[in-house]
LUMLODREN-540040 format. One record per atom (N, C-alpha, C, O, CB): residue in three letters; y, x, z. Coordinates in steps of 0.05 Angstrom, whole numbers, plus 32768, in hexadecimal, padded with zeros to 4 digits. Glycine has a CB too. Layout:
AlaYXZ
...
END
This chain:
Unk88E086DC88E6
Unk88F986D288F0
Unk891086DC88DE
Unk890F86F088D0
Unk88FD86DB890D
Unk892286CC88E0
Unk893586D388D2
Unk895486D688E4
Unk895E86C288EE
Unk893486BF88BD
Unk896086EA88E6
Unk898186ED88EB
Unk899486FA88DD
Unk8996871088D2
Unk898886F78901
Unk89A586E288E2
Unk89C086EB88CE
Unk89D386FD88D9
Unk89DC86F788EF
Unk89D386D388C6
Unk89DC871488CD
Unk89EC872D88D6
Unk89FE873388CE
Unk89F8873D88B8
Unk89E3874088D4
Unk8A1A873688D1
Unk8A31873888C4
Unk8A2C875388BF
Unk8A1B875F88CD
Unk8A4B872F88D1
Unk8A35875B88B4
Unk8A24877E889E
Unk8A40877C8891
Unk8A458764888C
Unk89FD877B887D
Unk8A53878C888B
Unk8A68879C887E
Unk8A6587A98867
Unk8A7787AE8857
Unk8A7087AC888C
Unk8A4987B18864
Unk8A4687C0884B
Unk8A2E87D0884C
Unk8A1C87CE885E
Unk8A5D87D28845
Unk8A2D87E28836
Unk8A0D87EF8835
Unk8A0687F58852
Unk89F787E78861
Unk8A09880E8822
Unk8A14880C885A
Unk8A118823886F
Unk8A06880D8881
Unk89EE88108886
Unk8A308836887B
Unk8A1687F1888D
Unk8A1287DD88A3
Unk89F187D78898
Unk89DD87DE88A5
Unk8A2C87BF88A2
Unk89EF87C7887F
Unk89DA87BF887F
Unk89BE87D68885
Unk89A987CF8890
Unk89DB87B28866
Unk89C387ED887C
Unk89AA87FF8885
Unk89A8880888A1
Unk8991880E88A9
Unk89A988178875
Unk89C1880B88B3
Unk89B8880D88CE
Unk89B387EC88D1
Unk89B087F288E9
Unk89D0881D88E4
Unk89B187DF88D1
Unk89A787C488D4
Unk898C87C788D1
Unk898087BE88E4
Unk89B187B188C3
Unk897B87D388BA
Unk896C87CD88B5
Unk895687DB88C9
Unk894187D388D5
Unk896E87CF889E
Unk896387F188C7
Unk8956880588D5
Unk894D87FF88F5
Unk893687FF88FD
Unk8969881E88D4
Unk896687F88907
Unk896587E9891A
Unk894687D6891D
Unk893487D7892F
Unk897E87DB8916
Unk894787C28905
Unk893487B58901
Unk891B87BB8907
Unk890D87AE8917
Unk893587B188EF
Unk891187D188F9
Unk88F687DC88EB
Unk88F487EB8903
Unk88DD87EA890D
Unk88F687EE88C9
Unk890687F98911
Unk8901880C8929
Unk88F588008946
Unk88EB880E8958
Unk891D88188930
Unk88F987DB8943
Unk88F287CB895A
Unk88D087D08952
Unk88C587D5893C
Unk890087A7895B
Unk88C287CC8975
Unk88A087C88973
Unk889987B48969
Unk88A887A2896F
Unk888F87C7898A
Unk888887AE895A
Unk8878879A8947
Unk8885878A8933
Unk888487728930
Unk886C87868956
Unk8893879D8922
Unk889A878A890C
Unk888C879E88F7
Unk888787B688FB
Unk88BF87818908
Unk8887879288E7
Unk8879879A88C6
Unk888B879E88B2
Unk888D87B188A2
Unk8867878288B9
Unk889E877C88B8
Unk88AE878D8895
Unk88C5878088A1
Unk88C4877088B3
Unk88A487808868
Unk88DD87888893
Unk88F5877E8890
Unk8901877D8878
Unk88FC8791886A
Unk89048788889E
Unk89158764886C
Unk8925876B884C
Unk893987588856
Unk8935874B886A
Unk891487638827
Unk895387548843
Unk8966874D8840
Unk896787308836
Unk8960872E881F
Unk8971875F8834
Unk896C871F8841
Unk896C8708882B
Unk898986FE882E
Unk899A8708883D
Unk895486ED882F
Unk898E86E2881A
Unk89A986D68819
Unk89AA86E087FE
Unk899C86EE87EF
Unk89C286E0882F
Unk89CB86CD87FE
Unk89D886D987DF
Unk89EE86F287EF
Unk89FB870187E0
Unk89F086B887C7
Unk89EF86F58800
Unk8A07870D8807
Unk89F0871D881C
Unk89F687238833
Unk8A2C86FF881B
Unk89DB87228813
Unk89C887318829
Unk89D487398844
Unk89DB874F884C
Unk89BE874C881D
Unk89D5871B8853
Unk89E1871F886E
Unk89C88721887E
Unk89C587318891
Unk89F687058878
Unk89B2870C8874
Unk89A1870B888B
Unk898587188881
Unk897B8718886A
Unk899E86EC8897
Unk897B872688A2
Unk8966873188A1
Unk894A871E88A4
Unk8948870B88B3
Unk896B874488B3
Unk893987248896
Unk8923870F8898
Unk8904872B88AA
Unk88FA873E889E
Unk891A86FC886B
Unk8902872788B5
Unk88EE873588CD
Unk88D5872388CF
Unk88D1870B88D3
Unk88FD873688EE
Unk88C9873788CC
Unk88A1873088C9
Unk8895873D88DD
Unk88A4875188E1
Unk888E873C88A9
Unk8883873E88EB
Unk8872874E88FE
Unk886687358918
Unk886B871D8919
Unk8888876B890B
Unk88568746892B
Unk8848873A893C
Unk8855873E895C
Unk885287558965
Unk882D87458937
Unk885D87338965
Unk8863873D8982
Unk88808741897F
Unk8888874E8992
Unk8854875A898D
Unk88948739896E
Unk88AC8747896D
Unk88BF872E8983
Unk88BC87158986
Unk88B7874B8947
Unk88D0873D898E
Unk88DF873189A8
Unk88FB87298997
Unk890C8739898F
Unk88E4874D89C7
Unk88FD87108992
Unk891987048980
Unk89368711898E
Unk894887208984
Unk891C86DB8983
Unk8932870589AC
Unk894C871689BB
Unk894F872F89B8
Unk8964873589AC
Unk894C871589D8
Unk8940874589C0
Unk8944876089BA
Unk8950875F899D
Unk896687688996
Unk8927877289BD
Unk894487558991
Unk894C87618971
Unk89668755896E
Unk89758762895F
Unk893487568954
Unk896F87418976
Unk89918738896E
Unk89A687428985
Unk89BE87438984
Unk89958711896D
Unk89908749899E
Unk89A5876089A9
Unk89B0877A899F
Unk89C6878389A1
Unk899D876989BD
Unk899787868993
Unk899887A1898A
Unk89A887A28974
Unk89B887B58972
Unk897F87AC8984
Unk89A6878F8960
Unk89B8878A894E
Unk89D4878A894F
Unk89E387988940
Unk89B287788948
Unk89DB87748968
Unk89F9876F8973
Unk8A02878C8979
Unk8A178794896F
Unk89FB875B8991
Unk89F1879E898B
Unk89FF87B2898D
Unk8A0187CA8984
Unk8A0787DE8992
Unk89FF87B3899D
Unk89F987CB8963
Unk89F587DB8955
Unk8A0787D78941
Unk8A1B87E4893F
Unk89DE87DD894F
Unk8A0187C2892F
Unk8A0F87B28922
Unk8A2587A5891C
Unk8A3787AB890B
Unk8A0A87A88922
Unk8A23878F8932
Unk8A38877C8938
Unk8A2B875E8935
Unk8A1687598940
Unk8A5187808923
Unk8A3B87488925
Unk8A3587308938
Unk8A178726892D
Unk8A1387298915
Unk8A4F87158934
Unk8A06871C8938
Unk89E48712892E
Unk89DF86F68934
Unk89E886EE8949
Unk89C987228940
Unk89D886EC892B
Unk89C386D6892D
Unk89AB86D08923
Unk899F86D5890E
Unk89CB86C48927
Unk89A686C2893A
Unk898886C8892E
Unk898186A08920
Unk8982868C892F
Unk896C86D78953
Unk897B86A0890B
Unk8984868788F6
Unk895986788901
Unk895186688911
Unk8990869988C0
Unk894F868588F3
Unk892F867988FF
Unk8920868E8904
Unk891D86A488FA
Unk891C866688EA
Unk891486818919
Unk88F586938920
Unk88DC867E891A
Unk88DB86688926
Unk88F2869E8949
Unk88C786858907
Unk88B186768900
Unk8897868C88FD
Unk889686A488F5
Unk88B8866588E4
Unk8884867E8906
Unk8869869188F6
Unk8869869388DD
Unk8871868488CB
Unk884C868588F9
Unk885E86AB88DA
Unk885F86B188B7
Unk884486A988AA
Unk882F86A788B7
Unk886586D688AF
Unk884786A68890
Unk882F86978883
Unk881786AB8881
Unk881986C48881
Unk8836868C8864
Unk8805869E8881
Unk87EE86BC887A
Unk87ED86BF8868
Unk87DE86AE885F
Unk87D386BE887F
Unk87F486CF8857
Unk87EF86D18835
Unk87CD86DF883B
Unk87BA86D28832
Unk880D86ED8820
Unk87C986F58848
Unk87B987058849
Unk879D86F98857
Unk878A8708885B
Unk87C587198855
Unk879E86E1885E
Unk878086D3886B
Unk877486C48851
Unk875D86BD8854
Unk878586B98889
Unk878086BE8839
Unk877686B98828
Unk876586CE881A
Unk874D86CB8818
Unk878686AF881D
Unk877586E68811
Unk876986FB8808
Unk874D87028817
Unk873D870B8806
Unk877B8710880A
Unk87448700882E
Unk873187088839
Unk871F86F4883A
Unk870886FB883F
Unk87368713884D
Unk872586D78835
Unk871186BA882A
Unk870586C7880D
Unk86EC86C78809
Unk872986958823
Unk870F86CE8800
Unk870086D387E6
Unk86FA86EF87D9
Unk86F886F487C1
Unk870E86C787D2
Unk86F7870387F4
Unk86EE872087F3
Unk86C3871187E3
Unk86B1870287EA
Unk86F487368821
Unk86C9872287D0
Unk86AE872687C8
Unk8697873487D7
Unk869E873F87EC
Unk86B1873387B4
Unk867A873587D1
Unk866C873387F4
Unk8669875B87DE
Unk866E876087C7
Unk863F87118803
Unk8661876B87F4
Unk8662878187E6
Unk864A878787D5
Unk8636877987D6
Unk8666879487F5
Unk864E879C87C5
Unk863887A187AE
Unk862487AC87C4
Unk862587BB87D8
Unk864187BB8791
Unk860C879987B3
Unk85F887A787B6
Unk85E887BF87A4
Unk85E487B6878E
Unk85EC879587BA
Unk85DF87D887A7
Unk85D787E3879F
Unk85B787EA8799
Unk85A887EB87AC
Unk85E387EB87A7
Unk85AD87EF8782
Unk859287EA8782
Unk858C88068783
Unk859E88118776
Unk858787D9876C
Unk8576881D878E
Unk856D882D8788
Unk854D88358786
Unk853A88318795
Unk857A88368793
Unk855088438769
Unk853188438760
Unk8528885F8763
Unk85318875875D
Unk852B88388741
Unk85168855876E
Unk84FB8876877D
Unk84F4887C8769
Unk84F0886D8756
Unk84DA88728791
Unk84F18895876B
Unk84E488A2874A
Unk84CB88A88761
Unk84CB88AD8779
Unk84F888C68732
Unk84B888A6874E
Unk849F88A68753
Unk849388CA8758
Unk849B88DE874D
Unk84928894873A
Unk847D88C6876C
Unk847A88EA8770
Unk846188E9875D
Unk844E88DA8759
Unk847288FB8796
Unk846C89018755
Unk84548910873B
Unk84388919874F
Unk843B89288763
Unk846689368726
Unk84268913874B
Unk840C891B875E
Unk8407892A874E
Unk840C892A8736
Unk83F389088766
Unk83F989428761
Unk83EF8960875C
Unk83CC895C8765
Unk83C48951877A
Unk8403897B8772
Unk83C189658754
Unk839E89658765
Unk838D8983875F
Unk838F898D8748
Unk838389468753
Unk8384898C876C
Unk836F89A9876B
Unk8356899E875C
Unk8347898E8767
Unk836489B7878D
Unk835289AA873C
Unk833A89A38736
Unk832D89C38734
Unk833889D8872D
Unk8339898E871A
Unk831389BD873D
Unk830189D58743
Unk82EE89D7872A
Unk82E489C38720
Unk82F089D18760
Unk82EB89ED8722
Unk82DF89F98707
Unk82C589FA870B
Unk82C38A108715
Unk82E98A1686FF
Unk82B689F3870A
Unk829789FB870A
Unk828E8A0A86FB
Unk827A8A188701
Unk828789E98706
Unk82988A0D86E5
Unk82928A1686C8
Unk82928A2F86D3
Unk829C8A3786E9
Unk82A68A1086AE
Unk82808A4486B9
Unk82808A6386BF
Unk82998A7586C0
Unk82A98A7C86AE
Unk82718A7086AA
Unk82988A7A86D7
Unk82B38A8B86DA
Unk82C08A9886C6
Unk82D88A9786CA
Unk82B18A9F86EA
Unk82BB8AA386B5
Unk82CC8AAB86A3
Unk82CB8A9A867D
Unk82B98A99866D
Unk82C48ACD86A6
Unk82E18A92867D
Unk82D88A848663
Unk82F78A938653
Unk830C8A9E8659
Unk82D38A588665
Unk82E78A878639
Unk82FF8A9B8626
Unk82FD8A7F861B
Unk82EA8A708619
Unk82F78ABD8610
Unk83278A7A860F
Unk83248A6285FD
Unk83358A6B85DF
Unk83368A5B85CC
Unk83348A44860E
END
């Protein structure tokens, strides 16, 4: 969504912003325009009225210009996640041990 905020100057625009980011379920907020009047607000669940109230009475005058769903940039990214590595692992083989029994005369010299 987007609302336009009459902002006076730095100090205005950062309690503005702040205001913003401090409401439940928003993700991001930035400045747009050529005179960074209006705030552009991203998130899930965010209540349009609260936020141009809170504004009005923090601020001063708000409007709120559009509210739209935001694009998914991020459902693409997860269409073309690669499937994960597979790993191969090789058994080393066990060395066999065997008891061979001497028949031969017990004592031999070599």
């Amino acid at each position: 969504m987007v609302v336009k905020v009459t902002m006076k100057g730095e100090k205005s625009r950062s309690k503005a912003l702040k205001i913003v980011v401090g409401l439940s379920g928003v993700e991001s907020a930035s400045l747009k325009g050529h005179d960074k009047s209006q705030i552009e607000v991203t998130g899930d669940g965010v209540d349009a009225v609260k936020l141009t109230s809170l504004l009005r009475k923090g601020v001063g005058y708000a409007e709120l210009v559009s509210v739209s769903a935001a694009d998914k940039k991020d459902d693409k990214k997860d269409e073309t996640k690669l499937p994960p590595p597979f790993y191969y692992y090789q058994c080393q083989p066990v060395p066999s041990y065997g008891y061979v029994e001497n028949y031969g005369p017990s004592c031999s010299i070599l």
